[in-house]
C-alpha beads as a LAMMPS data file, in Angstrom:
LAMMPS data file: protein, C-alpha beads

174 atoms
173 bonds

1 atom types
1 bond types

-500.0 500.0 xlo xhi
-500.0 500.0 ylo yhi
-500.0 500.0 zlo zhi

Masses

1 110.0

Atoms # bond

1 1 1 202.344 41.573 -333.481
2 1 1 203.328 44.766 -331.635
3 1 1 206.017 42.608 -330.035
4 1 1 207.567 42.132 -332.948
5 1 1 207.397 45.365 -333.906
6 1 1 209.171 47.149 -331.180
7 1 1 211.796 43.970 -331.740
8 1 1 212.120 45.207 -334.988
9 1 1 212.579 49.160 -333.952
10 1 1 215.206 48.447 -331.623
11 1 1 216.915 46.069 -333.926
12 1 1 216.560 48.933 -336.350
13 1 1 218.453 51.323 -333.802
14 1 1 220.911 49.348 -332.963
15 1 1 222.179 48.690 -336.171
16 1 1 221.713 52.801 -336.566
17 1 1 224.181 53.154 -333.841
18 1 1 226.719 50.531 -335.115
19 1 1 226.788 52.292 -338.588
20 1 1 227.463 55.752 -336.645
21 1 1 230.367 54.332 -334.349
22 1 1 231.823 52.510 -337.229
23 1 1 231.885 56.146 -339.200
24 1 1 233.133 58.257 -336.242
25 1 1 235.979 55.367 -335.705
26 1 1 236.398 55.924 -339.635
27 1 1 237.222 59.658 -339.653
28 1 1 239.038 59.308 -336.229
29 1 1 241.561 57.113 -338.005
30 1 1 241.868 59.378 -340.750
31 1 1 243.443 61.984 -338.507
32 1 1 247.676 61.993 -337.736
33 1 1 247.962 60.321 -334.604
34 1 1 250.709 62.130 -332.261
35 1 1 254.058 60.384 -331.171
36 1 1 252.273 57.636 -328.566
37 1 1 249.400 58.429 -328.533
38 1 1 247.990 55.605 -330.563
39 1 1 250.844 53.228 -331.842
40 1 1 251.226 50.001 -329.735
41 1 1 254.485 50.711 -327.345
42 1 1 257.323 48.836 -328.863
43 1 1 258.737 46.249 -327.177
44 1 1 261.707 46.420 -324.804
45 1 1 265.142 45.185 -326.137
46 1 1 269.094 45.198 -324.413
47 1 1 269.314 48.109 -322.412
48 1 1 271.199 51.117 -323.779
49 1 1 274.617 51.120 -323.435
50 1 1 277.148 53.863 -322.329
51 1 1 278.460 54.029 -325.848
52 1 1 275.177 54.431 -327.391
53 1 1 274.149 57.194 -324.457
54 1 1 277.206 59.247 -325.436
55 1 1 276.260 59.147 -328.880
56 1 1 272.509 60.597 -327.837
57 1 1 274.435 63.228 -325.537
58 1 1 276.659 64.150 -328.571
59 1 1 273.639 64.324 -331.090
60 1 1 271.106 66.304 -328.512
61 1 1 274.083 69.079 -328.125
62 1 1 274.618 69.278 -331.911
63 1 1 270.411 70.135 -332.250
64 1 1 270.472 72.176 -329.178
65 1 1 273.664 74.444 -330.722
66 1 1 271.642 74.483 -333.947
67 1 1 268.375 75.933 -332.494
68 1 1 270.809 78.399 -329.871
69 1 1 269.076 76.622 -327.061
70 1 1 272.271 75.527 -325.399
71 1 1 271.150 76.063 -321.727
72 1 1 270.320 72.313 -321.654
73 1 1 270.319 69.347 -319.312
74 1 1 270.551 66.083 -320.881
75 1 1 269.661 62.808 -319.299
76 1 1 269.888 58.942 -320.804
77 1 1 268.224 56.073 -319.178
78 1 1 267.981 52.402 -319.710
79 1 1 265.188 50.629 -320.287
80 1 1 264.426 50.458 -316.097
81 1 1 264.527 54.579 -316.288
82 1 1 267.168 54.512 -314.693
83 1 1 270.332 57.017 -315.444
84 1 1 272.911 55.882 -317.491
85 1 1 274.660 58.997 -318.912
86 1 1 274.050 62.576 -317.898
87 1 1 275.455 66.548 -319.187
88 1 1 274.610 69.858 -317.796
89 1 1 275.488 72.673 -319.711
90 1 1 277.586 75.706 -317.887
91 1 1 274.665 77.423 -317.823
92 1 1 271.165 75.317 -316.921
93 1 1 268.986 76.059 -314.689
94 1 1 269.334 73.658 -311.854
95 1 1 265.493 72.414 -312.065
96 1 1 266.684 71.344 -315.484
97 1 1 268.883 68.657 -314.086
98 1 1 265.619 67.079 -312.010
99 1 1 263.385 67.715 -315.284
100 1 1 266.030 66.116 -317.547
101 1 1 266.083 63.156 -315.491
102 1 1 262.436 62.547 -314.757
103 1 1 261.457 62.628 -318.822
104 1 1 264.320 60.368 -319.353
105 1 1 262.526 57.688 -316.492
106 1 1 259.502 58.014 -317.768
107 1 1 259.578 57.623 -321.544
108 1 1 261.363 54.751 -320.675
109 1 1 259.397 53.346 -318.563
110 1 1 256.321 54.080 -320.368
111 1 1 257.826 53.566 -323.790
112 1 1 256.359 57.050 -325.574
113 1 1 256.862 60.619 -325.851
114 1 1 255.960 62.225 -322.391
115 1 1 254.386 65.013 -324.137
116 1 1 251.757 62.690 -325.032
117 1 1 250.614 60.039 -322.724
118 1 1 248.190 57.630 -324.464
119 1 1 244.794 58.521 -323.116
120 1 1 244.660 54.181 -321.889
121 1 1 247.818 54.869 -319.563
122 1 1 246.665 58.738 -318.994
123 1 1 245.158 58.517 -315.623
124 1 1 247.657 55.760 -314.603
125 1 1 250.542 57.725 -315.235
126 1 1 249.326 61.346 -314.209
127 1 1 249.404 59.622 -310.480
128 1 1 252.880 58.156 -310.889
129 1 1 255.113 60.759 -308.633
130 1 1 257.652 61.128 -310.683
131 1 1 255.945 61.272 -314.512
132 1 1 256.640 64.663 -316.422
133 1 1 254.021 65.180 -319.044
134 1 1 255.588 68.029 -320.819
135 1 1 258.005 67.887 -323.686
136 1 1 261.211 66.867 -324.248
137 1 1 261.318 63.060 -322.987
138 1 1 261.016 60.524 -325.979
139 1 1 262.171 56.514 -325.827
140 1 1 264.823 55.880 -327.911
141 1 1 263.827 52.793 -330.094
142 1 1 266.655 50.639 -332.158
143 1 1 265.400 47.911 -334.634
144 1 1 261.488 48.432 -332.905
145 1 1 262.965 47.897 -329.799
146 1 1 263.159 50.554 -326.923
147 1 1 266.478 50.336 -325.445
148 1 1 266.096 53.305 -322.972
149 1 1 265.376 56.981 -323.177
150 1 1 266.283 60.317 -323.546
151 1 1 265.055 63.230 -321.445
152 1 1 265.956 67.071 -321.967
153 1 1 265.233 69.973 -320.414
154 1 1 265.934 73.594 -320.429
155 1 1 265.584 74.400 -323.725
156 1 1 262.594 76.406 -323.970
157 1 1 260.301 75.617 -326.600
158 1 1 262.692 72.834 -327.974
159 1 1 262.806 70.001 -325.442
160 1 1 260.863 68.019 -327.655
161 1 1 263.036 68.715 -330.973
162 1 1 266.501 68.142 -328.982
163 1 1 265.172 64.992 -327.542
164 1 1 264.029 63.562 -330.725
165 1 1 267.335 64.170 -332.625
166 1 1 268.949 62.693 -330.216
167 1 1 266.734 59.473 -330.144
168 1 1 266.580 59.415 -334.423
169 1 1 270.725 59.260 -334.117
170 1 1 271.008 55.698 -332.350
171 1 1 268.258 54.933 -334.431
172 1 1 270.059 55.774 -337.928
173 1 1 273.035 54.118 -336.383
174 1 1 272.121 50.490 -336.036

Bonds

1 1 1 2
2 1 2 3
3 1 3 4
4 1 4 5
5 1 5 6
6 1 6 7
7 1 7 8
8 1 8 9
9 1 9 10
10 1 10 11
11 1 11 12
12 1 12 13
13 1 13 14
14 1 14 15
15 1 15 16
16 1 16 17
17 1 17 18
18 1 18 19
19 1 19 20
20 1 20 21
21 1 21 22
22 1 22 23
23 1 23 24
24 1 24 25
25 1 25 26
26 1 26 27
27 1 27 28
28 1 28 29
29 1 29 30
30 1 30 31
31 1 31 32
32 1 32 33
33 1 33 34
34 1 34 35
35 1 35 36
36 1 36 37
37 1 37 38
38 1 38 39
39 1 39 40
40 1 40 41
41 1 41 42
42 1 42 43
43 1 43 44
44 1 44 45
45 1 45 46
46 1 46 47
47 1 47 48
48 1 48 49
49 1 49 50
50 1 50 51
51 1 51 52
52 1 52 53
53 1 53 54
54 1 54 55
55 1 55 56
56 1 56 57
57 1 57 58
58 1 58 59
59 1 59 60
60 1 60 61
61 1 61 62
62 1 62 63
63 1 63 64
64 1 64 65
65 1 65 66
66 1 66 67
67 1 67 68
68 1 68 69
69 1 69 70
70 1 70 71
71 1 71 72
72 1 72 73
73 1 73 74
74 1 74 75
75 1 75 76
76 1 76 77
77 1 77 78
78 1 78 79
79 1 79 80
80 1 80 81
81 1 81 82
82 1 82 83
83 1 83 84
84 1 84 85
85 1 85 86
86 1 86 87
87 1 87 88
88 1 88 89
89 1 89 90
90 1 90 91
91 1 91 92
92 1 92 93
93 1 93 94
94 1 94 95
95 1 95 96
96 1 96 97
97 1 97 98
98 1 98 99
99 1 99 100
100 1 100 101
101 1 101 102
102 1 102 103
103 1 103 104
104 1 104 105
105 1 105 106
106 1 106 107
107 1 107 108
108 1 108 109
109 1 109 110
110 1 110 111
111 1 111 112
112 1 112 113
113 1 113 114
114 1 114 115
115 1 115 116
116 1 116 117
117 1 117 118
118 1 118 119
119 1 119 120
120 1 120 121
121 1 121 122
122 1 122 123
123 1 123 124
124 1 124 125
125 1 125 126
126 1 126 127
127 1 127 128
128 1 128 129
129 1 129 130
130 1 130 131
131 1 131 132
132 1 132 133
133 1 133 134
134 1 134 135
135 1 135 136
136 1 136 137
137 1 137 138
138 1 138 139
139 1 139 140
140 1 140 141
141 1 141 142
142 1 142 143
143 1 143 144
144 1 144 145
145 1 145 146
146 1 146 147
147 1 147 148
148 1 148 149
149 1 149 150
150 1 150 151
151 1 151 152
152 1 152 153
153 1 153 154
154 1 154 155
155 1 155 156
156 1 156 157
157 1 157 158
158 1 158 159
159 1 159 160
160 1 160 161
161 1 161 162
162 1 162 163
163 1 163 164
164 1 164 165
165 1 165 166
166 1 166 167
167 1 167 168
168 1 168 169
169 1 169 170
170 1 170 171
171 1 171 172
172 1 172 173
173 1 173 174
């Protein structure tokens, strides 16, 4: 008999616990995920093309001119994070041009915002040499498929913004 009660306690518990995990998982969802951080990567598609980099280039300098934050470097890369279109303003810094380049690879690569690195890739990409986990590199995703990425840098607090106006015009564009 006391055998079955101590089976029944810890029966009892565990069902405790399941009801509390299921509740915290509840109120977790509830919450805004950020860009990447929780959202399945989309799939890659046909790499980015020159035309469609030159667009991105074109809308990231309109955003950077609006926000007076036209000290900018501004990289493209395919889907392989590798470069396929690249501007420096007159006036970046030259660590900008590295910076640029190295959000650009990486979103790509990784297929989210480098600001926020899922925490199930976080320790896998903090190791990768060349992953920037600051602001301003965002995938650039046409019909839920990433075609490459955009990386900026040099724009003080508005890496992020420049990067993601430049990504939302291919994406408008279809």
């Amino acid at each position: 008999m006391r055998h079955i009660s101590k089976t029944v306690v810890l029966c009892a518990l565990l069902i405790g616990m399941t009801a509390d995990i299921r509740a915290q998982q509840a109120s977790d969802t509830s919450r805004v995920a950020l860009p990447g951080e929780r959202a399945v990567a989309p799939p890659y598609g046909m790499p980015i093309t020159l035309a469609q980099a030159e667009r991105a280039i074109a809308a990231a300098r309109t955003e950077a001119a609006k926000l007076n934050s036209g000290d900018i470097a501004i990289a493209v890369a395919d889907t392989h994070g590798e470069l396929v279109a690249f501007v420096r303003m007159d006036n970046a810094a030259m660590h900008s041009i590295l910076y640029a380049q190295l959000k650009a690879r990486a979103a790509a690569r990784v297929r989210r915002f480098t600001s926020t690195p899922p925490p199930d890739i976080a320790a896998a990409v903090s190791t990768t040499p060349d992953f920037v986990g600051t602001p301003g590199g965002v995938p650039i995703v046409v019909n839920g498929k990433t075609i490459g990425a955009v990386g900026i840098s040099g724009a003080e607090n508005a890496d992020l913004a420049v990067a993601e106006a430049a990504a939302k015009a291919l994406a408008a564009a279809r």
